[in-house]
N, C-alpha and C positions, 0 to 999 in steps of 0.2 A: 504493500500500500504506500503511496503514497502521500506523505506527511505534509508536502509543500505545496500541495493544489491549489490552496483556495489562495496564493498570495497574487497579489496583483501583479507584480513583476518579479524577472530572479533577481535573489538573494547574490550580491556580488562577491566571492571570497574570496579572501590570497592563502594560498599557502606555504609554508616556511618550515621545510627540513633539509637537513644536511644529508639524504640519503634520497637518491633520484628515483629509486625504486620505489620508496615508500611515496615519495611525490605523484609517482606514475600511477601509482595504485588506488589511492585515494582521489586523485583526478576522476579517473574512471570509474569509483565507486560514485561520486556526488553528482558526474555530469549528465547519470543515470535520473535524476532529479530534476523533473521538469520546473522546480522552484529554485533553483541554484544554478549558478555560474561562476566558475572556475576563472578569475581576470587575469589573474599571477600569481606568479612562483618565482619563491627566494632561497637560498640554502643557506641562509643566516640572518640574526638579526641587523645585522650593516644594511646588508644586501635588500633587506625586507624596507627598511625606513627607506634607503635611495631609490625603491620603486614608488611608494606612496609619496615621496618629493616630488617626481616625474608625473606621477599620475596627476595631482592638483586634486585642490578642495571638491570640484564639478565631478573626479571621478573617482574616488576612493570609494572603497569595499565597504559592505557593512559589516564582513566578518572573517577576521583572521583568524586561521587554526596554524597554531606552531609546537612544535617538537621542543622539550626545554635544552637538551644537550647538542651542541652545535663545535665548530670549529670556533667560530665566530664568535658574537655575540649570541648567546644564549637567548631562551623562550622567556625566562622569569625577569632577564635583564630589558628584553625586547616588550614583556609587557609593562612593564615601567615605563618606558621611553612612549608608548601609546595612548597611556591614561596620561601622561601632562600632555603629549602633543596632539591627539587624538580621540579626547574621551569618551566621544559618541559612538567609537568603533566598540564591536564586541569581540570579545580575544577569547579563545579556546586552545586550551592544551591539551595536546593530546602525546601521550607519553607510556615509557613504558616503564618508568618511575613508581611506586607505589608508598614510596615514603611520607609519610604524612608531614614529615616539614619541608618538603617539594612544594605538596599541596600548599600549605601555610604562605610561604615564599608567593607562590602564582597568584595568590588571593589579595594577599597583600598589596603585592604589584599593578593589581589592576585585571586581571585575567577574572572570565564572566562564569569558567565551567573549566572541567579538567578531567577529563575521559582518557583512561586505559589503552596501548595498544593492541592490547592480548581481548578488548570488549568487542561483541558481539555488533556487526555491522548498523543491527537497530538500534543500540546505544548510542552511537555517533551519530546519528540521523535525528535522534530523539535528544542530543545535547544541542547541535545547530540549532534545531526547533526553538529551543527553552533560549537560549541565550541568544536569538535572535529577539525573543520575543522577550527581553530585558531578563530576565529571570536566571538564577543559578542552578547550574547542573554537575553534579558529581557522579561517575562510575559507581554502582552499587557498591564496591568493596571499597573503594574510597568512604564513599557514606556510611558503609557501616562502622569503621572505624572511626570517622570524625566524629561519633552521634556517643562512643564509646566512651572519648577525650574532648569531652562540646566544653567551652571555654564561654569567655566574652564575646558577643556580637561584636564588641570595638575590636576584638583579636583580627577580624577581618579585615579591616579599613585602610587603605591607603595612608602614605603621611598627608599627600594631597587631601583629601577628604577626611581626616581629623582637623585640617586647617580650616576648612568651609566649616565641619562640623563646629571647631569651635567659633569659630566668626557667626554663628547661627547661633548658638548659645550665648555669645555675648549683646543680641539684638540687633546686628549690621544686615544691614539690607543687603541684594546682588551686590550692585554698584562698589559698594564698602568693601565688601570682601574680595572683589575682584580687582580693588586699587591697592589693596593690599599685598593681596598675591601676585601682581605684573599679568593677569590672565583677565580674557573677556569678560562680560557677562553671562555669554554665552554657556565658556567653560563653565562656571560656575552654576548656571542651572543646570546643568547637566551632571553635573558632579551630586547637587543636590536630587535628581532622580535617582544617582547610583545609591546612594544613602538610602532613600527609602525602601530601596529595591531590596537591599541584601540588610538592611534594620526590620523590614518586615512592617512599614510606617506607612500610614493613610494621611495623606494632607499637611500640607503647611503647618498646623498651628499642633500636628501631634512630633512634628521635624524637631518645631524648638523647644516642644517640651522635653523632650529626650535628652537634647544636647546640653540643657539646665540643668538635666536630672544626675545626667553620668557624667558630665567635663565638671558638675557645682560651680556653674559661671549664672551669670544674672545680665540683663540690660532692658533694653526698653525694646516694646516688641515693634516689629519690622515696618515700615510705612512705605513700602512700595506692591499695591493692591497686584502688581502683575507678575509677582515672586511665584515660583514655582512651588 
């Protein structure tokens, strides 16, 4: 079956291993998906940023899948580099890593989901799905062990998105936190969707009560009606 039917256009993705084989393979599994397209391939993370340079803001992917062990720049170093420059992008790791502080690493960095090599062809199909569709997805045997050693929600977060987090907790509108950090407005609402996404948070006014709750910061609450 097809997972990707009902999407109005394909799903554009790059992908990023050090291994042509496994590039060639997964090419060919996803372009079997009449909801996906395959735009490029990198065999590191250098290589990976100097094509999204080239491509321009007008034609970047909405979803990188990369391999963490590279010659290169690595998946975990490559997903850091995308959540500052890139944040709207969705990053999937797909590894054959099972370490749980791999996992921790890629989440941290910025990475949306982090799926097995050794997973069953529907797993990867069903991680694109989810992490296209903003949402987190882990390998059954990843989640089982995460749910074993479950931590802080903040355990997740980016330093980028502790920053927003805390600029949210202290009462600063976009604009404020984004003059702060040298990044758009843009960045920053978007930053604030990844928060709610992986906090598990409905609306604005449940964002700041969080960041009150858990940074213990205070301010005046936000006065630009068109905050995310």
């Amino acid at each position: 079956m097809n997972v990707f039917s009902d999407a109005a256009a394909p799903a554009r993705v790059l992908l990023i291993d050090d291994h042509a084989l496994v590039r060639d393979g997964m090419r060919m599994h996803l372009t079997l998906q009449p909801g996906l397209e395959v735009v490029g391939e990198a065999d590191d993370g250098e290589a990976a940023l100097a094509w999204l340079a080239r491509a321009g803001e007008a034609n970047l992917p909405e979803l990188v899948i990369t391999d963490i062990g590279m010659r290169g720049m690595g998946g975990i170093a490559l997903a850091g580099a995308l959540h500052d420059a890139y944040p709207e992008l969705a990053v999937l790791i797909v590894s054959m890593h099972d370490n749980l502080e791999y996992v921790r690493q890629a989440v941290r960095a910025g990475a949306r989901g982090y799926v097995l090599k050794d997973a069953p062809a529907d797993e990867l199909l069903a991680a694109i799905q989810a992490v296209l569709a903003g949402r987190v997805f882990y390998s059954a045997r990843i989640a089982r062990a995460m749910a074993e050693q479950s931590g802080s929600p903040l355990d997740a977060l980016t330093p980028r998105e502790r920053d927003i987090l805390n600029g949210i907790g202290r009462g600063l509108a976009n604009k404020e936190i984004a003059a702060n950090l040298g990044v758009s407005v843009r960045t920053v609402e978007t930053h604030r969707l990844n928060l709610k996404r992986k906090l598990g948070i409905e609306g604005r006014a449940g964002l700041v009560k969080y960041a009150v709750q858990q940074l213990g910061t205070s301010g005046t609450p936000e006065h630009e009606s068109s905050q995310v």
